[in-house]
C-alpha positions as CSV (number, residue, x, y, z in Angstrom):
1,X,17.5,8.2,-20.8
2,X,13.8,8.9,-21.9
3,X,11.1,8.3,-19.2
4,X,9.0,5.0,-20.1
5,X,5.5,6.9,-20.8
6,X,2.2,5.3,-21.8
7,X,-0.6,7.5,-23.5
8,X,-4.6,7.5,-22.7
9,X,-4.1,4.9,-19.9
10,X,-6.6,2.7,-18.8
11,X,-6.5,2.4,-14.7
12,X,-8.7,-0.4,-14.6
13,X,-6.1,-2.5,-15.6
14,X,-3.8,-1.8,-12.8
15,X,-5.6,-1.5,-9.5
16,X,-6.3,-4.3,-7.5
17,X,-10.0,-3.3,-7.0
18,X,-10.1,-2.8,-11.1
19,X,-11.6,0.3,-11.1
20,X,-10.6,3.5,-12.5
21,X,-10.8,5.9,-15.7
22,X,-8.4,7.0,-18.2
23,X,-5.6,9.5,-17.1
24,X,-4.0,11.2,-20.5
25,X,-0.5,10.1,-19.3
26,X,1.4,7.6,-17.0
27,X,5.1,8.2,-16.3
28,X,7.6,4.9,-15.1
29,X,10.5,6.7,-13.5
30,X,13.3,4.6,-12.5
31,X,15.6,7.0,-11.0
32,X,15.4,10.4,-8.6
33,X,17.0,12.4,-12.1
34,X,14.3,10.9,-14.3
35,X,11.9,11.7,-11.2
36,X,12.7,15.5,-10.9
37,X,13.2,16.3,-14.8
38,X,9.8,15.1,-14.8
39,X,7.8,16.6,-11.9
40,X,9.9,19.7,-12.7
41,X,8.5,19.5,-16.3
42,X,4.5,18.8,-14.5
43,X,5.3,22.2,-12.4
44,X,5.8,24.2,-15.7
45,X,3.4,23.1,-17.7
46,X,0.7,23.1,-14.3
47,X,-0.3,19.2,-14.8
48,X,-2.3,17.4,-11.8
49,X,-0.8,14.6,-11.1
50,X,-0.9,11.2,-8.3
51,X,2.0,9.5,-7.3
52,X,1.0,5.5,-7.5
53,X,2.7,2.1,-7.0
54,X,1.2,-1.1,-7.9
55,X,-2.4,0.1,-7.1
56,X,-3.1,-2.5,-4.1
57,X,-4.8,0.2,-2.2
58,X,-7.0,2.6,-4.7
59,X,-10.4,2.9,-5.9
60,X,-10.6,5.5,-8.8
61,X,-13.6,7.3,-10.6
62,X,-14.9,6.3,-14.1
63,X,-14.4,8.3,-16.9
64,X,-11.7,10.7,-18.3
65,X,-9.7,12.1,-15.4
66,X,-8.1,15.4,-15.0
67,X,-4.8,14.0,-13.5
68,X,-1.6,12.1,-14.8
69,X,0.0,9.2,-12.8
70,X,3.7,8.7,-11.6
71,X,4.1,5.0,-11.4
72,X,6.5,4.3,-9.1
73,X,6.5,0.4,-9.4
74,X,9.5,1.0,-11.5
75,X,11.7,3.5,-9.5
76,X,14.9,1.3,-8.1
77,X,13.6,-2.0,-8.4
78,X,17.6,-3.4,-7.8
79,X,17.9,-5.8,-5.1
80,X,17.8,-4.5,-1.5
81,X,21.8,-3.8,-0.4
82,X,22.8,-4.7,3.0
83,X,25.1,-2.9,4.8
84,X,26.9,-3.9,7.9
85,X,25.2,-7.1,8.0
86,X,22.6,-4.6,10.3
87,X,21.2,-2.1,7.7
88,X,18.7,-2.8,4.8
89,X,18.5,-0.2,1.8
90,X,15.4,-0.9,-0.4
91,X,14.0,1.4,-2.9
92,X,10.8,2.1,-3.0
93,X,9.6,0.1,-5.9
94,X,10.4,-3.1,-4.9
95,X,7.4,-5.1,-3.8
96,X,7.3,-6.1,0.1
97,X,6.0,-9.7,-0.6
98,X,9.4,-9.8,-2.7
99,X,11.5,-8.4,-0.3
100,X,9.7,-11.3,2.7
101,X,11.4,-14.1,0.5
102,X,14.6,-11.9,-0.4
103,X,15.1,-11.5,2.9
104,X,14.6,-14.9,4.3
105,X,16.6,-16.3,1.4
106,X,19.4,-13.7,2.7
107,X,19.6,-15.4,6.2
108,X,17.7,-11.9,7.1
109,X,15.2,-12.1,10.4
110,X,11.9,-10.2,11.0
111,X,10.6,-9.6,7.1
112,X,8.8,-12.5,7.1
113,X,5.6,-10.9,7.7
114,X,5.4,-9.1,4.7
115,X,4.8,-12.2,2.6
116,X,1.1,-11.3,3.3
117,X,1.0,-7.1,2.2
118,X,0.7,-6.4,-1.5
119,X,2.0,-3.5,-2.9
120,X,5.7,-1.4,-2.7
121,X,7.4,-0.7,0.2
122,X,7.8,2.9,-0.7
123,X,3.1,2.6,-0.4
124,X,4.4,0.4,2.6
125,X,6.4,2.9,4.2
126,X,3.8,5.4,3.4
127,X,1.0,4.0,5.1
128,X,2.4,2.0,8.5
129,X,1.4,-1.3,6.5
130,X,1.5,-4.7,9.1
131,X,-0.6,-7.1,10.6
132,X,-0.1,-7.2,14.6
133,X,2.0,-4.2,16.4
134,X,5.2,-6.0,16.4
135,X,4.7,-6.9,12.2
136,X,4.4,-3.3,10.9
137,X,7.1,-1.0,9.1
138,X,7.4,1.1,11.8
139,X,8.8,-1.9,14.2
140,X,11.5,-2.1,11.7
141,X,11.6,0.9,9.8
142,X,15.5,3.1,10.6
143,X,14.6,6.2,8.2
144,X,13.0,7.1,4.8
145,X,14.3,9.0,2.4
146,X,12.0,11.3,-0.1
147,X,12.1,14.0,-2.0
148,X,10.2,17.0,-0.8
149,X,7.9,18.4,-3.6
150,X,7.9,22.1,-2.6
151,X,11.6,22.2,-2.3
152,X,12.5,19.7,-4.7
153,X,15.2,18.5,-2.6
154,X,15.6,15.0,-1.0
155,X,15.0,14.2,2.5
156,X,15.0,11.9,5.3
157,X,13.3,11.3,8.7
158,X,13.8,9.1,11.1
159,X,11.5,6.6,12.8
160,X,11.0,8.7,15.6
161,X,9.9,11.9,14.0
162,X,7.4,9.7,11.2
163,X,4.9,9.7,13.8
164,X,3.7,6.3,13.4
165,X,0.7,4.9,14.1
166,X,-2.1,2.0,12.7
167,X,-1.9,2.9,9.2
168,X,-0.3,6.3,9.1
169,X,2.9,8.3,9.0
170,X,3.3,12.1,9.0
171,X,4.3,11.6,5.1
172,X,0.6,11.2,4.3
173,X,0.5,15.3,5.9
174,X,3.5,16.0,3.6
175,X,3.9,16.7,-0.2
176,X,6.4,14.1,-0.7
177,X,7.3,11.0,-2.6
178,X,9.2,8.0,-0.5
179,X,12.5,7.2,-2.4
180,X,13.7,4.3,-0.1
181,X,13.6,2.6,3.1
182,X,16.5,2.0,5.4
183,X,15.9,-1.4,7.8
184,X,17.3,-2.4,10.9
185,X,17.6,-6.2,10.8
186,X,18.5,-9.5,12.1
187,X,21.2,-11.8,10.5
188,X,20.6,-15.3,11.1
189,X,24.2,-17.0,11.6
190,X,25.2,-20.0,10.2
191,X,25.6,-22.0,13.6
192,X,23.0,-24.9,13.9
193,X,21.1,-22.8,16.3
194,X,20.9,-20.2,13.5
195,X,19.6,-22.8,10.6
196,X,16.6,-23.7,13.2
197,X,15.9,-19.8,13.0
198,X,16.1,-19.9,9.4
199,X,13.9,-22.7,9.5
200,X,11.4,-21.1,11.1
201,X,11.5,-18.1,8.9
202,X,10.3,-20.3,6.1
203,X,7.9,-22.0,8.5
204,X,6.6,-18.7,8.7
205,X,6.4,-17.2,5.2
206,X,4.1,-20.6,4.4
207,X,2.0,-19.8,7.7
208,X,1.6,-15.8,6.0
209,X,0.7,-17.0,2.8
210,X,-2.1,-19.5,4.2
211,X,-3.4,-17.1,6.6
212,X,-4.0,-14.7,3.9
213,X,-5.6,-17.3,1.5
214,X,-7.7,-18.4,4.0
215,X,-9.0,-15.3,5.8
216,X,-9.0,-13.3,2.7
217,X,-11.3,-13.1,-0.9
218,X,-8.3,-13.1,-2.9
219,X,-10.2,-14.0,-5.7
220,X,-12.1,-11.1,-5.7
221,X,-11.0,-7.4,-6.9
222,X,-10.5,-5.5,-3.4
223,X,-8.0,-3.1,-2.0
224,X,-7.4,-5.0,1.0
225,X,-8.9,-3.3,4.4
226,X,-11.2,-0.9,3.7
227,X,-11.5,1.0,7.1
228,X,-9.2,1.9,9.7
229,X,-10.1,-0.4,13.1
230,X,-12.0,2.0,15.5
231,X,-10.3,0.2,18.5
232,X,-11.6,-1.3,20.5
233,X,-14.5,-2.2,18.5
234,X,-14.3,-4.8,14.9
235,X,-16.0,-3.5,11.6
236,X,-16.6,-6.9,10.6
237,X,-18.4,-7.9,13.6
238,X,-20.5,-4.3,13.3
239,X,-20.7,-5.5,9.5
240,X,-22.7,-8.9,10.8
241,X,-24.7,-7.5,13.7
242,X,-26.1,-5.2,11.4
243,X,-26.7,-8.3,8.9
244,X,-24.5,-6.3,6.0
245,X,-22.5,-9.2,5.1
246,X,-22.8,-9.9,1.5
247,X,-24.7,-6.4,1.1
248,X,-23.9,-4.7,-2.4
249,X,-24.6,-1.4,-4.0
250,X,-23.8,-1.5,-7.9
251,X,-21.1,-4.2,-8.6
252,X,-19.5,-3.6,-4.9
253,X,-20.3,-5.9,-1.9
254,X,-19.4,-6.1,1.9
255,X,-17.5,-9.2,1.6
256,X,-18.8,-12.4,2.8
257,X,-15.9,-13.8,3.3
258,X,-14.1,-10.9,5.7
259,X,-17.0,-8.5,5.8
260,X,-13.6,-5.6,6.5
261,X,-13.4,-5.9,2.7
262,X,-15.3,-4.1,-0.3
263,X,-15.3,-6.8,-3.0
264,X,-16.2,-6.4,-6.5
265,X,-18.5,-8.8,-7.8
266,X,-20.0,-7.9,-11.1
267,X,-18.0,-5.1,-12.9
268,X,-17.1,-2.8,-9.9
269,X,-17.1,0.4,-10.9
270,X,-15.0,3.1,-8.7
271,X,-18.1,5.1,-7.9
272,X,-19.8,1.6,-6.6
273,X,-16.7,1.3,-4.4
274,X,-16.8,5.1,-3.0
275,X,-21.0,4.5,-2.8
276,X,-20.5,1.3,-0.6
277,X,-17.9,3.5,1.9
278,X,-20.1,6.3,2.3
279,X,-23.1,4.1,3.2
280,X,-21.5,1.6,5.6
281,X,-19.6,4.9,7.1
282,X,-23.7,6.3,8.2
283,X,-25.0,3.0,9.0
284,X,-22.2,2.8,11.5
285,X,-22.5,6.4,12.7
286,X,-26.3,5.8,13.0
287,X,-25.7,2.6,15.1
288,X,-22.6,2.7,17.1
289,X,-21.9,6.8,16.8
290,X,-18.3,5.8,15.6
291,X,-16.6,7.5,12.9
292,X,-14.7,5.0,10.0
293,X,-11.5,6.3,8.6
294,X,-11.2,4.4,5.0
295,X,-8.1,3.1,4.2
296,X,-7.8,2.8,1.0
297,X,-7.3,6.1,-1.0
298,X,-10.2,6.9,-3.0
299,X,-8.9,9.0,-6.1
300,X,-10.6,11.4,-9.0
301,X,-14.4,11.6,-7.1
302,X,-16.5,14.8,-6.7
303,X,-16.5,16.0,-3.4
């Protein structure tokens, strides 16, 4: 079967934050054969490329860029199998707020959280994404499996050796891409004790859902998060003791809404994004002498 490709593609149109350039090729693999004929074939002929999901997370430079894009949003989008009523097998292209309602519908305990993460759970997996400690991947996470790019074999590590932390796995030190994600879970049972736990599995994908529309300008381009928390300290509260809410630079602005978020607010452009970053990165050195660790991958900029 021919890999699904799309010619002089527009980036803009994908990312959440809707910026981005034109990459002369994106590729929709949709299993690992497709995936290595055509990384194999990107080796030969010495093409750049970035592996990229649904684009929750990115801000990308303007203009004509020098790399093409692996989509993975496509790659084993099948429902999640479960095995042993214990184990959870999801692919990497199926979308975690998906997998919060597929679980829940499944009499499944624990996903519930991810009703409010955009994005893949192969990006998921990648980047430790969560809310509290307690509602992250790596609470629940058994092992990934990927396929290792310098050895072009496939992989897997376990929880214990993916070195988790707030936003980060030792995948984002590796030269891999995430194939799927094994889960331990819960299964509700059908005793009237386990249809109050179901219960409040629903209770709780409605609580996600209006926590994130209410703490969150959803109706604004963003990529979620822009900085990593320096713990113990807030970036929105530095953000407001420095009176930055609602500053802007170019069509980006420190959200006034959730000043954690870079918003776009009048055409957004990824170099306003990157811009934004590198000033609220010195103003908070200057201030607090804390270094800020984005989040969000910033992609196709001039060092």
């Amino acid at each position: 079967m021919t890999i699904h490709t799309e010619t002089d593609v527009k980036l803009e149109r994908f990312t959440n934050t809707r910026t981005g350039g034109t990459v002369n090729k994106m590729y929709y693999p949709i299993n690992l054969n497709q995936l290595i004929e055509l990384i194999q074939t990107l080796k030969k002929d010495n093409r750049k490329f970035e592996v990229l999901g649904d684009m929750t997370n990115v801000a990308i430079a303007s203009g004509q860029l020098d790399f093409d894009v692996i989509n993975m949003s496509k790659y084993c989008v099948s429902e999640p199998t479960l095995i042993n009523n214990r184990e959870l097998v999801v692919g990497a292209g199926y979308k975690m707020i998906n997998l919060a309602y597929w679980s829940v519908k499944h009499k499944l305990s624990g996903l519930a959280w991810m009703e409010g993460i955009p994005g893949t759970v192969g990006a998921g997996i990648f980047m430790n994404a969560g809310f509290l400690f307690g509602q992250d991947i790596q609470t629940f996470l058994l092992e990934v499996k990927f396929l290792n790019l310098d050895t072009m074999q496939v992989e897997t590590l376990k929880n214990a050796d993916l070195k988790f932390r707030y936003r980060f796995s030792v995948l984002q030190e590796m030269n891999v891409i995430i194939l799927e994600g094994r889960f331990l879970m819960n299964k509700i049972p059908n005793t009237f004790k386990g249809n109050l736990r179901y219960i409040k599995q629903m209770i709780l994908l409605h609580k996600y859902h209006k926590r994130r529309s209410r703490n969150q300008p959803l109706d604004l381009p963003s990529a979620g998060t822009t900085f990593v928390p320096p713990t113990p300290w807030h970036v929105g509260g530095m953000l407001r003791e420095l009176k930055l809410v609602g500053y802007s630079m170019g069509g980006a602005q420190i959200s006034e809404k959730s000043p954690g978020f870079i918003v776009g607010v009048s055409n957004m452009t990824g170099e306003d994004y990157r811009n934004l970053v590198l000033f609220i990165q010195e103003r908070i050195q200057d201030e607090y002498n804390l270094k800020l660790v984005p989040e969000v991958r910033m992609l196709g900029f001039k060092k």
